[in-house]
N, CA, C and O atoms as a Tripos MOL2 file, in Angstrom:
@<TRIPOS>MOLECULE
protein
  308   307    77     0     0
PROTEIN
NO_CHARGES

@<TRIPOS>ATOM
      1 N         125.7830  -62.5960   34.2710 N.3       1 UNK1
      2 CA        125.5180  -61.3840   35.0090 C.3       1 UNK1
      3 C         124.1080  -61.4550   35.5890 C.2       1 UNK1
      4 O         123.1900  -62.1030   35.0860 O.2       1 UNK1
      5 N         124.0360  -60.7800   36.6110 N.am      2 UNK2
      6 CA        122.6440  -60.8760   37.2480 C.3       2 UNK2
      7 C         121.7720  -60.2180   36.6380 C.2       2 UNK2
      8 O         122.1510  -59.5340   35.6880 O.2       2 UNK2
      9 N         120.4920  -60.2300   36.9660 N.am      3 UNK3
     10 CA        119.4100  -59.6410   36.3890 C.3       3 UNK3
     11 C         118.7770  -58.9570   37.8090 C.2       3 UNK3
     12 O         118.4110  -59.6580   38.7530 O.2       3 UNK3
     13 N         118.6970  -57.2300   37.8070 N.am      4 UNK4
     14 CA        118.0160  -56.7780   38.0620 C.3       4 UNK4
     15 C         116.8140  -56.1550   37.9460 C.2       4 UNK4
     16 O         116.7650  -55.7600   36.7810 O.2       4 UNK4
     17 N         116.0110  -55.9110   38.4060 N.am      5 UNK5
     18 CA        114.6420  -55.3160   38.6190 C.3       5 UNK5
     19 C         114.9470  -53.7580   39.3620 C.2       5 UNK5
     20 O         115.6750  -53.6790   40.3520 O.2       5 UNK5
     21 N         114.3450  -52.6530   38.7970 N.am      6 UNK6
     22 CA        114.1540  -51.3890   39.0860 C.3       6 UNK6
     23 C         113.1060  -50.7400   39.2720 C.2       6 UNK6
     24 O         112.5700  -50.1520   38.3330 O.2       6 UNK6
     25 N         112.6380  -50.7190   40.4370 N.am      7 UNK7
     26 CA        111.2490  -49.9100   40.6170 C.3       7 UNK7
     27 C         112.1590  -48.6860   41.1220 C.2       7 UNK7
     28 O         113.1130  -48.4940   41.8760 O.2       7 UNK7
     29 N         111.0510  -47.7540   40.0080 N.am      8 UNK8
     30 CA        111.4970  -45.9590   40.4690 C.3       8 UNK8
     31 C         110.1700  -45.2590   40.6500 C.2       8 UNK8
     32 O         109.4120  -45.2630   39.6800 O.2       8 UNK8
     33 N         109.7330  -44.5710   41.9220 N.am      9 UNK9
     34 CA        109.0770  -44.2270   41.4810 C.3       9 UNK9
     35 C         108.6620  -42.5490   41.8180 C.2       9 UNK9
     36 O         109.0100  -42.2790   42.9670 O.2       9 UNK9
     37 N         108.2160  -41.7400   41.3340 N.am     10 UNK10
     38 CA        108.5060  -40.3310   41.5840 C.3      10 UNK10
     39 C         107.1810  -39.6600   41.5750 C.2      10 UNK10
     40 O         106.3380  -39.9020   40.7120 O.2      10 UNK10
     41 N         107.0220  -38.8940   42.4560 N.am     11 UNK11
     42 CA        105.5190  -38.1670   42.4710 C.3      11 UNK11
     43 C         104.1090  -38.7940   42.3420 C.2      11 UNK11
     44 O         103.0280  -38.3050   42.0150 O.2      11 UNK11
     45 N         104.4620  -39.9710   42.6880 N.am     12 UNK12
     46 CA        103.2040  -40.5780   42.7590 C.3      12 UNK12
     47 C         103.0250  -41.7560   41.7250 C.2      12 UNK12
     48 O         102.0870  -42.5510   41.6580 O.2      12 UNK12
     49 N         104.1070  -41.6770   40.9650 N.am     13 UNK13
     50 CA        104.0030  -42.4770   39.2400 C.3      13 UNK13
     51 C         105.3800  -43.4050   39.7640 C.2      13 UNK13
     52 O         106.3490  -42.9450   40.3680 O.2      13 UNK13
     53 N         105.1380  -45.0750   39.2850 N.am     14 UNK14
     54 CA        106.1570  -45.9390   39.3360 C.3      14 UNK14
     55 C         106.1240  -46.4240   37.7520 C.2      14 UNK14
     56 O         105.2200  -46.5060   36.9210 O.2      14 UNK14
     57 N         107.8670  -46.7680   37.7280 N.am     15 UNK15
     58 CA        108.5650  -46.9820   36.7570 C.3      15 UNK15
     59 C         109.1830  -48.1970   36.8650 C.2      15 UNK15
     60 O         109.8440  -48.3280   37.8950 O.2      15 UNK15
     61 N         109.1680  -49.1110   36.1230 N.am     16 UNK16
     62 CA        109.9790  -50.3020   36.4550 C.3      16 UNK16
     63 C         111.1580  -50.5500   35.6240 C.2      16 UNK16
     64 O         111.6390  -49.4840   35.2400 O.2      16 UNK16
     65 N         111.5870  -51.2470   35.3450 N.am     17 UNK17
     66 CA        112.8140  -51.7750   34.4250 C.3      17 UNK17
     67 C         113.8060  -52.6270   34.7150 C.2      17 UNK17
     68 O         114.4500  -52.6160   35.7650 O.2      17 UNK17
     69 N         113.9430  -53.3330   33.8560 N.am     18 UNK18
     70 CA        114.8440  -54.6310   34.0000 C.3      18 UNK18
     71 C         116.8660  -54.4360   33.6220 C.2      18 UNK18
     72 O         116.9360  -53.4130   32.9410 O.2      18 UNK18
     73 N         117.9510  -54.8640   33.7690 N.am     19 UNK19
     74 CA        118.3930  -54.5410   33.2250 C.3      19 UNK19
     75 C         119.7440  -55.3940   33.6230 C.2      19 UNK19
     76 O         120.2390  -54.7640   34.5570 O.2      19 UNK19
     77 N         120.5680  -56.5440   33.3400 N.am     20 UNK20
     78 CA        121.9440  -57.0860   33.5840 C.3      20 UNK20
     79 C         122.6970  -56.4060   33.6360 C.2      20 UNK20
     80 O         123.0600  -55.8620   32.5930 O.2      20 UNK20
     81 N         123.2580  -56.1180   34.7540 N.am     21 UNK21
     82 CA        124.5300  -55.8690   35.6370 C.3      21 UNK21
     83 C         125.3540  -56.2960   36.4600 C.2      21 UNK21
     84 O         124.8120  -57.2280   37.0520 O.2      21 UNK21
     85 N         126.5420  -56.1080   36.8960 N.am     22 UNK22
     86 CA        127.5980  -56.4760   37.1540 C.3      22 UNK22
     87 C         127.1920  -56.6640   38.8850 C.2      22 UNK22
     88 O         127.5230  -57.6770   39.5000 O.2      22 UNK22
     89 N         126.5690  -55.7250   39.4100 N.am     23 UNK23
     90 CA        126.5800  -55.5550   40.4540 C.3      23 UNK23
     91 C         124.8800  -54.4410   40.2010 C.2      23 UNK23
     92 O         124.2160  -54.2110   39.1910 O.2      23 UNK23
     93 N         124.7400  -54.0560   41.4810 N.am     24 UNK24
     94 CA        123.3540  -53.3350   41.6900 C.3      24 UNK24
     95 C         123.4820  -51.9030   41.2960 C.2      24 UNK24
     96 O         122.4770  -51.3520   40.8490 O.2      24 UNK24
     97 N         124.7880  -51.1150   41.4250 N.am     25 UNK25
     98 CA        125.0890  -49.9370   41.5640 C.3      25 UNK25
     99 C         125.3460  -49.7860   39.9250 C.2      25 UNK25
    100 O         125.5240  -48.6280   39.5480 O.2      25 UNK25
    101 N         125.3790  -50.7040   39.0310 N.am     26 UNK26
    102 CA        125.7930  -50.6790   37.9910 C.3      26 UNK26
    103 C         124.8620  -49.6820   37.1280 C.2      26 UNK26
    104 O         125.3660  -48.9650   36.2640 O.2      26 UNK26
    105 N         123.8660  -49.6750   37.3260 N.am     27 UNK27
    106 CA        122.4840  -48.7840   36.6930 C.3      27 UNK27
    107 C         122.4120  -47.6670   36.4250 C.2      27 UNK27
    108 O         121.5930  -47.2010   35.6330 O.2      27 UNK27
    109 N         123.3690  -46.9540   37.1170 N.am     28 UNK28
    110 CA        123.8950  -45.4140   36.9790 C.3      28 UNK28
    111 C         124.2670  -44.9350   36.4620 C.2      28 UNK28
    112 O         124.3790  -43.7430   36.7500 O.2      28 UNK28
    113 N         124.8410  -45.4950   35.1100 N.am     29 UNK29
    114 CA        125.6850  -44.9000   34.1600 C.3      29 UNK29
    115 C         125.0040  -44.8420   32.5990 C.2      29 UNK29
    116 O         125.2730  -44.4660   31.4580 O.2      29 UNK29
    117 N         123.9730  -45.4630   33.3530 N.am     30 UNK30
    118 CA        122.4620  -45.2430   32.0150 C.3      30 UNK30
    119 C         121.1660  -45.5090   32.2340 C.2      30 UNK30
    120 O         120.5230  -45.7650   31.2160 O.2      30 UNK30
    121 N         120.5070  -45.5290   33.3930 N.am     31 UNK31
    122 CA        119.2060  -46.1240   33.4280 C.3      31 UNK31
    123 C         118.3260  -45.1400   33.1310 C.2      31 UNK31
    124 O         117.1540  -45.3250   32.8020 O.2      31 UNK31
    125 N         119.0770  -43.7110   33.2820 N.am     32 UNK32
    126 CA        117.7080  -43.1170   33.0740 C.3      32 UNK32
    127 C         117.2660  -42.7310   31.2980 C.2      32 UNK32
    128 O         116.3630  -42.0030   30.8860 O.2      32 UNK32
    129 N         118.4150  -43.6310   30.4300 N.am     33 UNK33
    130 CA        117.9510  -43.6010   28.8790 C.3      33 UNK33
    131 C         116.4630  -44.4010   28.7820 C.2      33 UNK33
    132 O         115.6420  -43.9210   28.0010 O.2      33 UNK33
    133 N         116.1120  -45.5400   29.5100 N.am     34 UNK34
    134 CA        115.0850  -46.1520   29.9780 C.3      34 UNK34
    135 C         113.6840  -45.6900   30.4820 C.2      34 UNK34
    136 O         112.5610  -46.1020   30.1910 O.2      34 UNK34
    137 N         114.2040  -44.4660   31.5350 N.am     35 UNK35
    138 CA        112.5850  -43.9030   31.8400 C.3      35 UNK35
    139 C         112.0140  -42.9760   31.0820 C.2      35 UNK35
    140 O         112.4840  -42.8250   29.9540 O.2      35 UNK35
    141 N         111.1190  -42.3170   31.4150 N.am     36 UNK36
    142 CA        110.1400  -41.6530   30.3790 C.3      36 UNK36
    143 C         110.8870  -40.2820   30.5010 C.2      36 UNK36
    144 O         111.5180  -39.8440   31.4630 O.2      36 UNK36
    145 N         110.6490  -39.7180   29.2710 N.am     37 UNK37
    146 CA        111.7020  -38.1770   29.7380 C.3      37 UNK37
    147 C         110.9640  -37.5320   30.7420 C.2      37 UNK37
    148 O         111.8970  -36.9800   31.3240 O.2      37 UNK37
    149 N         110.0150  -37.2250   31.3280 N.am     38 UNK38
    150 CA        109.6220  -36.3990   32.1920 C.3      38 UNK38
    151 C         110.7270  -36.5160   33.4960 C.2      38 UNK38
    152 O         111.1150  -35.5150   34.0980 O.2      38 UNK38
    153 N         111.1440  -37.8380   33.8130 N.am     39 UNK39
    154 CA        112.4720  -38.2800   34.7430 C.3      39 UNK39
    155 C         114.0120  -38.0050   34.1380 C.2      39 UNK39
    156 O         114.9570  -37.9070   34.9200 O.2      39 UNK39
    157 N         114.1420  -37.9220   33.1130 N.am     40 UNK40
    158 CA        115.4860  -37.5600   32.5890 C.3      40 UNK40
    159 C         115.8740  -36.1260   32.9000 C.2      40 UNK40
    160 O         116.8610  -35.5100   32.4990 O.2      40 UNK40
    161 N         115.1380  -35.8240   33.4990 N.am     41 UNK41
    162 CA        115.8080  -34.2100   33.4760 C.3      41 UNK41
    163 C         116.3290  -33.9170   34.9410 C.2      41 UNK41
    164 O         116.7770  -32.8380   35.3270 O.2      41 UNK41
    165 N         116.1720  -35.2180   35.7790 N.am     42 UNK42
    166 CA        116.4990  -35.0730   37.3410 C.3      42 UNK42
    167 C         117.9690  -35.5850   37.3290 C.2      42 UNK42
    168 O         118.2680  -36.4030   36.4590 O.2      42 UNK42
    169 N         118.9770  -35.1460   38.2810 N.am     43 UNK43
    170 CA        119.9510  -35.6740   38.3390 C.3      43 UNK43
    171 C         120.3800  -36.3910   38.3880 C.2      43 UNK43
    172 O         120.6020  -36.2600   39.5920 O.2      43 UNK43
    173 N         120.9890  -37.5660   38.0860 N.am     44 UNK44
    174 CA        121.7860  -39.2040   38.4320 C.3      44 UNK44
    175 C         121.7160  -39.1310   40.2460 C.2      44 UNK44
    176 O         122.2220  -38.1390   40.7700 O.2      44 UNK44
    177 N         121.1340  -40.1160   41.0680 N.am     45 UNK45
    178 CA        121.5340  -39.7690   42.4910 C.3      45 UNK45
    179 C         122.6290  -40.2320   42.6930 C.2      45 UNK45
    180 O         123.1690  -40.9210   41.8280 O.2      45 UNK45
    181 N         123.2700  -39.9480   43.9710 N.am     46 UNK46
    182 CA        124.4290  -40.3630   44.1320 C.3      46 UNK46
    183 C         124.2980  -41.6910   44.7940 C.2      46 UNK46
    184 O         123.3190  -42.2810   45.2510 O.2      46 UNK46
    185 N         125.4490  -41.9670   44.7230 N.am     47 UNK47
    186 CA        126.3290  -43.3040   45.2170 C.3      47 UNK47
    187 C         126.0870  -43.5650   46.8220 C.2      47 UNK47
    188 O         125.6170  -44.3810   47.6140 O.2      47 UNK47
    189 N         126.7270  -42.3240   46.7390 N.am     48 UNK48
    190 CA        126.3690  -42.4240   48.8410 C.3      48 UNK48
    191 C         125.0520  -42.5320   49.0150 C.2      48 UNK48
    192 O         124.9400  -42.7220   50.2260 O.2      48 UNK48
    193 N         123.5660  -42.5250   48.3580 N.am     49 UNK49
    194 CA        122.5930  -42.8450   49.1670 C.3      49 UNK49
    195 C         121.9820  -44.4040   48.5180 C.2      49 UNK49
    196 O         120.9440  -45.0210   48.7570 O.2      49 UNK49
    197 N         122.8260  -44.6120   47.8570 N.am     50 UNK50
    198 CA        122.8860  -46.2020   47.8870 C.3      50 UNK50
    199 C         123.0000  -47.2440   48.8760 C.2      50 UNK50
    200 O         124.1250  -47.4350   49.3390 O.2      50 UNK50
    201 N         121.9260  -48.0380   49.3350 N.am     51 UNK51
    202 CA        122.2060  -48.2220   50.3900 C.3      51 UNK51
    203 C         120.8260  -50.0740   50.7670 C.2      51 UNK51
    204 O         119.6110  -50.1370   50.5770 O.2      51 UNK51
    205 N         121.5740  -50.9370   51.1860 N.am     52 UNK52
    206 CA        121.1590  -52.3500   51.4140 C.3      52 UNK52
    207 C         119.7630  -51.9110   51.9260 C.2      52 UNK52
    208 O         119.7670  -50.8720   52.5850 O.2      52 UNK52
    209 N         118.3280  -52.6470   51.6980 N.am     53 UNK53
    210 CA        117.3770  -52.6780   52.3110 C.3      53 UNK53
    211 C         117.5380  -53.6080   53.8260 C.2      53 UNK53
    212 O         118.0160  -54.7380   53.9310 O.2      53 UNK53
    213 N         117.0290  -52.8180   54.8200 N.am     54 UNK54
    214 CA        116.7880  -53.3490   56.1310 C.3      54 UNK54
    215 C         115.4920  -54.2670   56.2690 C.2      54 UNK54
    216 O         114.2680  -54.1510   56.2010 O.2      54 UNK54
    217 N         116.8000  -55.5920   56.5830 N.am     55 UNK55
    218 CA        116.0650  -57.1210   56.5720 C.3      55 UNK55
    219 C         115.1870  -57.6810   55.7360 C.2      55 UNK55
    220 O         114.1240  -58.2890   55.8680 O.2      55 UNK55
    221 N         116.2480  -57.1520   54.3440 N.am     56 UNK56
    222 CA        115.9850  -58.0300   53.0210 C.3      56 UNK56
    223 C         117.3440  -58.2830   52.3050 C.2      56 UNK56
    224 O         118.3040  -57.5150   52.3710 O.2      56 UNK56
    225 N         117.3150  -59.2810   51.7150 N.am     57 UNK57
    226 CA        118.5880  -59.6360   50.8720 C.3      57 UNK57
    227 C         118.4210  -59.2670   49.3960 C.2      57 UNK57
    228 O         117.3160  -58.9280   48.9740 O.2      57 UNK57
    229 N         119.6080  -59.3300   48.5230 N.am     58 UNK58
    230 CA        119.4070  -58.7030   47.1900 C.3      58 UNK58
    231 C         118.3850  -57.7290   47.1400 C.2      58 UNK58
    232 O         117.4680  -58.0080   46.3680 O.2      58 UNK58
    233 N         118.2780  -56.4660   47.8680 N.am     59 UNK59
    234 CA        117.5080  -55.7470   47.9400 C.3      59 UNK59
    235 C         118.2720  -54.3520   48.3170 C.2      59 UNK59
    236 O         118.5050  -54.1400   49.5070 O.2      59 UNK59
    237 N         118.5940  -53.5730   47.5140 N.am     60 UNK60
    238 CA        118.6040  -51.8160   47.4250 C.3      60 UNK60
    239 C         117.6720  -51.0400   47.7370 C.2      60 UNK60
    240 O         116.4590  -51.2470   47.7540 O.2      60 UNK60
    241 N         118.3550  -49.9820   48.0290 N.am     61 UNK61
    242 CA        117.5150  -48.4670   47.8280 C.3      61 UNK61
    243 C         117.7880  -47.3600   47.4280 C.2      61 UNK61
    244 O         118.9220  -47.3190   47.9060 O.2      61 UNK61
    245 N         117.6660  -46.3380   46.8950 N.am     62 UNK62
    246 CA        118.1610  -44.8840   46.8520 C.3      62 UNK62
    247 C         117.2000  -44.2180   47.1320 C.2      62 UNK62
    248 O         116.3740  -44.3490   46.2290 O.2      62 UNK62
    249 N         116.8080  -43.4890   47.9900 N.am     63 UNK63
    250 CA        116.3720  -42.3910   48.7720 C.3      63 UNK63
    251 C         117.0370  -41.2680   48.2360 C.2      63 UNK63
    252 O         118.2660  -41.2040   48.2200 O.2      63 UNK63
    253 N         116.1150  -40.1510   47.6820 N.am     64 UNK64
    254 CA        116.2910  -38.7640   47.4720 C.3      64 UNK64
    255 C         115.4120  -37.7620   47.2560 C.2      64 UNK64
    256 O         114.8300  -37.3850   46.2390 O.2      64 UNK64
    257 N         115.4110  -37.3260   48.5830 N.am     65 UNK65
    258 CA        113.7830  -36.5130   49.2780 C.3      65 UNK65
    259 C         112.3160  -37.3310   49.0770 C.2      65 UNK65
    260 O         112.0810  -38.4050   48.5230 O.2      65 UNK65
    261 N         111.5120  -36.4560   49.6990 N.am     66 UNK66
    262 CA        110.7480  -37.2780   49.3640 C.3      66 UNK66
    263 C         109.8480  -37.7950   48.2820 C.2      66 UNK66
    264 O         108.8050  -38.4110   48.5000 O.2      66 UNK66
    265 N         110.2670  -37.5350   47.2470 N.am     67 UNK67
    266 CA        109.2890  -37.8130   46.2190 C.3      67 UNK67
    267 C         110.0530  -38.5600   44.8040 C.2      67 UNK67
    268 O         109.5010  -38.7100   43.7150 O.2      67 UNK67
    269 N         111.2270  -38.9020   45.0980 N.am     68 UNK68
    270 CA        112.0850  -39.8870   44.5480 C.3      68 UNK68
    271 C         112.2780  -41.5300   45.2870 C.2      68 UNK68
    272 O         112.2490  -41.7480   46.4980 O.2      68 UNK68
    273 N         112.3850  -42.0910   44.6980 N.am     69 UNK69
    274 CA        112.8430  -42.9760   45.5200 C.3      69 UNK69
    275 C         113.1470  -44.3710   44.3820 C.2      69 UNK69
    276 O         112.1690  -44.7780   43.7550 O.2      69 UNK69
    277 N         114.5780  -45.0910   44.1460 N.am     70 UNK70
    278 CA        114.6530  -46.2700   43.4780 C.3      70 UNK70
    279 C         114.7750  -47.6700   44.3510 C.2      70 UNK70
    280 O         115.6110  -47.7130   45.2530 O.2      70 UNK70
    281 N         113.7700  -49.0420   44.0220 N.am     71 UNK71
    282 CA        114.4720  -50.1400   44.6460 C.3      71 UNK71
    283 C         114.7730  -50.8760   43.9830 C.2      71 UNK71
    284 O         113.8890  -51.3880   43.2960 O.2      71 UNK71
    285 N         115.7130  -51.1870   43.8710 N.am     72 UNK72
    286 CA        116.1950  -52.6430   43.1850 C.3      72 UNK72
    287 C         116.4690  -54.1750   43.9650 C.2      72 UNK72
    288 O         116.8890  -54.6250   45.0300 O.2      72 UNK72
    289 N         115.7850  -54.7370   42.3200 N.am     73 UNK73
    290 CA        115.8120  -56.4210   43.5480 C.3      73 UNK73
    291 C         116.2590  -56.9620   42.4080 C.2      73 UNK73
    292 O         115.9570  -56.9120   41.2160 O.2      73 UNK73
    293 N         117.3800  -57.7060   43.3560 N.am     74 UNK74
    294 CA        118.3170  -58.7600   42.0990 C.3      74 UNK74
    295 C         117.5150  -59.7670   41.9030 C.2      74 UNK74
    296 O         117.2010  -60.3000   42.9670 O.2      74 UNK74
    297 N         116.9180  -60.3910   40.7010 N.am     75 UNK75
    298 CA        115.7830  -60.9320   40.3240 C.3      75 UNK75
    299 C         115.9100  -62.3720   40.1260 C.2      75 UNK75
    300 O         115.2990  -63.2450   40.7420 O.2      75 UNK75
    301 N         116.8530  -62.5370   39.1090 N.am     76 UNK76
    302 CA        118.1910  -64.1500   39.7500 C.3      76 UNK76
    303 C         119.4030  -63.9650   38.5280 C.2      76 UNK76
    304 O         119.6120  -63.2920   37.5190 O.2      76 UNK76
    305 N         120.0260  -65.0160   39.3240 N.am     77 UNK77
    306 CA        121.2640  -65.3170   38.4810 C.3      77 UNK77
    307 C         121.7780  -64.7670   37.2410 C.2      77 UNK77
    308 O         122.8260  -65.2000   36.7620 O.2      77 UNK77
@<TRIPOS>BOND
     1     1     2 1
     2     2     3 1
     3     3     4 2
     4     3     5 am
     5     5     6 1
     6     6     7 1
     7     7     8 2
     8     7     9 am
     9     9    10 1
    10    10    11 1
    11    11    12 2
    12    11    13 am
    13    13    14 1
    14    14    15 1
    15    15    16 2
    16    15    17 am
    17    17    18 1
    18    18    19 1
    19    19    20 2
    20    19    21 am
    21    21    22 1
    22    22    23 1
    23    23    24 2
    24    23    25 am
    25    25    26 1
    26    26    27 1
    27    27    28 2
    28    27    29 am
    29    29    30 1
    30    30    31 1
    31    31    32 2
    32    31    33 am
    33    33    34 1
    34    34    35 1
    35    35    36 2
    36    35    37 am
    37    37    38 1
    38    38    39 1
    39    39    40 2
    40    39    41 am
    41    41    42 1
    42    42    43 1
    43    43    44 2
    44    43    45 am
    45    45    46 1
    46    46    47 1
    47    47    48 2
    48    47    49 am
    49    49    50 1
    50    50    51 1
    51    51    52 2
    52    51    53 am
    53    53    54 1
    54    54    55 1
    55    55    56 2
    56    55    57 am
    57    57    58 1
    58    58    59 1
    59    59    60 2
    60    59    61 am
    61    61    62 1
    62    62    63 1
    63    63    64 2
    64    63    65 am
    65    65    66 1
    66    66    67 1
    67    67    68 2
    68    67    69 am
    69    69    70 1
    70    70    71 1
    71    71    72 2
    72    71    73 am
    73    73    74 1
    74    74    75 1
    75    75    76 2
    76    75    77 am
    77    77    78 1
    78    78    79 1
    79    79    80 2
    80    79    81 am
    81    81    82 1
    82    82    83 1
    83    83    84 2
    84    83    85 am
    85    85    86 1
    86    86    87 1
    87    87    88 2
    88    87    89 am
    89    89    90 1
    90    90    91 1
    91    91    92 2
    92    91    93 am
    93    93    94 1
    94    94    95 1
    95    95    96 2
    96    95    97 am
    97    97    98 1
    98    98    99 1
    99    99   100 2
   100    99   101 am
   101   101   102 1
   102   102   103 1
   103   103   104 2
   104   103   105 am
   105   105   106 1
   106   106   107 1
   107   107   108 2
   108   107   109 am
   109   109   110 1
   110   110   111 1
   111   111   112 2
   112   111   113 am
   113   113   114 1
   114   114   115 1
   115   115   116 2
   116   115   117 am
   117   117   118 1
   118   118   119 1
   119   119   120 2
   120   119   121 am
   121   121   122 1
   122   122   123 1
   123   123   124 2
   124   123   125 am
   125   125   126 1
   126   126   127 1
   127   127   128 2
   128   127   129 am
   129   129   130 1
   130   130   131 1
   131   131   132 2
   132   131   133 am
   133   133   134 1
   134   134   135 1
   135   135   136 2
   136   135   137 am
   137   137   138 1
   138   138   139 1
   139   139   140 2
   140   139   141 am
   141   141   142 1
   142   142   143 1
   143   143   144 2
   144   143   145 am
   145   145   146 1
   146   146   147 1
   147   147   148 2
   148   147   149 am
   149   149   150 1
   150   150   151 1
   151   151   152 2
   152   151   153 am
   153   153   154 1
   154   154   155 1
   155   155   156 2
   156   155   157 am
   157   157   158 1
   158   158   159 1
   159   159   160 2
   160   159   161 am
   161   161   162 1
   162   162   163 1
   163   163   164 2
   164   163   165 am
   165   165   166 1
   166   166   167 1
   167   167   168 2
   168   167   169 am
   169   169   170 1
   170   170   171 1
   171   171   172 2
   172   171   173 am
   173   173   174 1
   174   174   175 1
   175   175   176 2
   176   175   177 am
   177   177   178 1
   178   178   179 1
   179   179   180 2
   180   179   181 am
   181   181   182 1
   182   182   183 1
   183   183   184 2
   184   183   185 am
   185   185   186 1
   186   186   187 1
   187   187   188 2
   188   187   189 am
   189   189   190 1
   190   190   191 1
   191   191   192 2
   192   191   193 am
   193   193   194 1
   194   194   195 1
   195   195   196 2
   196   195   197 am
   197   197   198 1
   198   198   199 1
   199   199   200 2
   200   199   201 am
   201   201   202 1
   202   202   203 1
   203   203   204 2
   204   203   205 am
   205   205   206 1
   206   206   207 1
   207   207   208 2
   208   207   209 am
   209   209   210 1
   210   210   211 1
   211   211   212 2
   212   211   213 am
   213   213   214 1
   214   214   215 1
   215   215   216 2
   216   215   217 am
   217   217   218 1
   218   218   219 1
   219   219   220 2
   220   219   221 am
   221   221   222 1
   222   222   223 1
   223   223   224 2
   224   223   225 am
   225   225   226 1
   226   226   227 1
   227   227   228 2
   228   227   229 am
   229   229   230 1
   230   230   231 1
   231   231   232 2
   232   231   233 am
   233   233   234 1
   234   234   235 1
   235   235   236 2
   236   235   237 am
   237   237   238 1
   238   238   239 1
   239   239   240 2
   240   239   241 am
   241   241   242 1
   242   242   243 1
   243   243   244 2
   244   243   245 am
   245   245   246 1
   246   246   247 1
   247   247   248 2
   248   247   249 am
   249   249   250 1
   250   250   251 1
   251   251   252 2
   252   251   253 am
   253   253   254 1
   254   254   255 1
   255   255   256 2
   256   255   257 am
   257   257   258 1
   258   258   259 1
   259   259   260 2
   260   259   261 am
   261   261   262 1
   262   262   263 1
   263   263   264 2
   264   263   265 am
   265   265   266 1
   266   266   267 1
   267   267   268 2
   268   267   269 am
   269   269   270 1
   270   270   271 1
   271   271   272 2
   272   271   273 am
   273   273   274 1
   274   274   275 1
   275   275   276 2
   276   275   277 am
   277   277   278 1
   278   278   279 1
   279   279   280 2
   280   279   281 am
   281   281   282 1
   282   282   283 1
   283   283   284 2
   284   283   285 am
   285   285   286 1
   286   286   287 1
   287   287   288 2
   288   287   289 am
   289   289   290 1
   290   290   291 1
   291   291   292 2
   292   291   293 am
   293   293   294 1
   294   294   295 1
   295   295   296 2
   296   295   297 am
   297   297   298 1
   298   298   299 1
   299   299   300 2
   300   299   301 am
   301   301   302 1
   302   302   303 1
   303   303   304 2
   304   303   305 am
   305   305   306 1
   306   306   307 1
   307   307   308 2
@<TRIPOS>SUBSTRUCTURE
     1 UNK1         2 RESIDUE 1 A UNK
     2 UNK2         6 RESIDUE 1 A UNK
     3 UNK3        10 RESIDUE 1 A UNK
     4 UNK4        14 RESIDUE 1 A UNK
     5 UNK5        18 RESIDUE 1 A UNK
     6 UNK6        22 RESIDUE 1 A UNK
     7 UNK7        26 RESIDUE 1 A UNK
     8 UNK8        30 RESIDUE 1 A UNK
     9 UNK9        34 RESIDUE 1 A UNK
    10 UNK10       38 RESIDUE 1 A UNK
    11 UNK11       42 RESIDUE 1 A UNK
    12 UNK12       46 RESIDUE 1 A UNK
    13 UNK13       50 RESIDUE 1 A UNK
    14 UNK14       54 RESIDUE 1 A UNK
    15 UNK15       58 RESIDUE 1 A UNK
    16 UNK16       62 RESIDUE 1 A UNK
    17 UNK17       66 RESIDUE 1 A UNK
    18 UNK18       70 RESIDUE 1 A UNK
    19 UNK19       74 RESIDUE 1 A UNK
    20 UNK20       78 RESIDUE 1 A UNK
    21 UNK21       82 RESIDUE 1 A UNK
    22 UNK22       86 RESIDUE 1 A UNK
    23 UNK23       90 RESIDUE 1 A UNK
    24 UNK24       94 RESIDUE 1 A UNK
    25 UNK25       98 RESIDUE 1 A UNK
    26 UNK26      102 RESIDUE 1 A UNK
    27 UNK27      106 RESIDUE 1 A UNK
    28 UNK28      110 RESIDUE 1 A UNK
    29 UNK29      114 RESIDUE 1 A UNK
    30 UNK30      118 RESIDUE 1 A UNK
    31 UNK31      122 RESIDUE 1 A UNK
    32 UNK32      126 RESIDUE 1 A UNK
    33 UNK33      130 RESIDUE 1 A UNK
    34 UNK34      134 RESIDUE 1 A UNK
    35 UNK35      138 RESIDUE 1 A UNK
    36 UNK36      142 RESIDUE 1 A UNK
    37 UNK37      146 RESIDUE 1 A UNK
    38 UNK38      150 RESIDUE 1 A UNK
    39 UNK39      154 RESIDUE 1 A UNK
    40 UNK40      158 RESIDUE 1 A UNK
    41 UNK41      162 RESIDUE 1 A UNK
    42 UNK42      166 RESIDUE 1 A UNK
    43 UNK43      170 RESIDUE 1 A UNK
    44 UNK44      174 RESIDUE 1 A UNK
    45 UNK45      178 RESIDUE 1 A UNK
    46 UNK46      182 RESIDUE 1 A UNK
    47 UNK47      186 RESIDUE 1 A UNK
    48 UNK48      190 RESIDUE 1 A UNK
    49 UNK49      194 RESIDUE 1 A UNK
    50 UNK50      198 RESIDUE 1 A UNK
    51 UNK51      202 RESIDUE 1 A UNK
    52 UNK52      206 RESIDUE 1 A UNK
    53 UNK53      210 RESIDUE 1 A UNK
    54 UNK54      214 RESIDUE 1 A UNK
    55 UNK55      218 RESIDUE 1 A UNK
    56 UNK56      222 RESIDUE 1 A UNK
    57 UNK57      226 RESIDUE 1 A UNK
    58 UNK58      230 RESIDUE 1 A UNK
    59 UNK59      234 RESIDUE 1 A UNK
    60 UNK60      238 RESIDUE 1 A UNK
    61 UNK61      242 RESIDUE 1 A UNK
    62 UNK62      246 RESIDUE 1 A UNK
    63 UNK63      250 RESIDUE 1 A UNK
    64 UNK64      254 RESIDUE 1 A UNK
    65 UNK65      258 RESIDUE 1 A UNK
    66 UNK66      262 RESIDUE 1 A UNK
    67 UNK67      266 RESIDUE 1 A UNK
    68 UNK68      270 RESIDUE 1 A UNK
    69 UNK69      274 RESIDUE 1 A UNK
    70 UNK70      278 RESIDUE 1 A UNK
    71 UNK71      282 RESIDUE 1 A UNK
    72 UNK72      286 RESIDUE 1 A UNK
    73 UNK73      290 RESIDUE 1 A UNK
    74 UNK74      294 RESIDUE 1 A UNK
    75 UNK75      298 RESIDUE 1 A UNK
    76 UNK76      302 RESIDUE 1 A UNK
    77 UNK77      306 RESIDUE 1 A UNK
């Protein structure tokens, strides 16, 4: 399984984290047991703003307003 990389970062404060998954979108169904609780209390984002970085490979994003934001970079193999 691949190894991703998770930069989150919210209000000014970044969060990183590592974590093997199946795929990139995989992170959603627990990453935020990982960040600091001050972030656990925000909603899971959705799916639909999942979305490929422009003119990068193995590279995500989730966008949600402005003071959220996750990227993930598939880190290798």
């Amino acid at each position: 399984m691949p190894l991703y990389t998770y930069v989150v970062t919210y209000k000014g404060e970044i969060y990183t984290l590592q974590k093997r998954r199946s795929n990139p979108k995989g992170f959603f169904s627990d990453w935020m047991e990982a960040l600091p609780t001050s972030l656990r209390n925000l909603k899971n984002p959705s799916l639909s703003s999942f979305e490929a970085a422009p003119n990068r490979q193995n590279v995500w994003q989730v966008l949600e307003g402005g003071d959220f934001r996750v990227v993930v970079v598939q880190t290798k193999e």
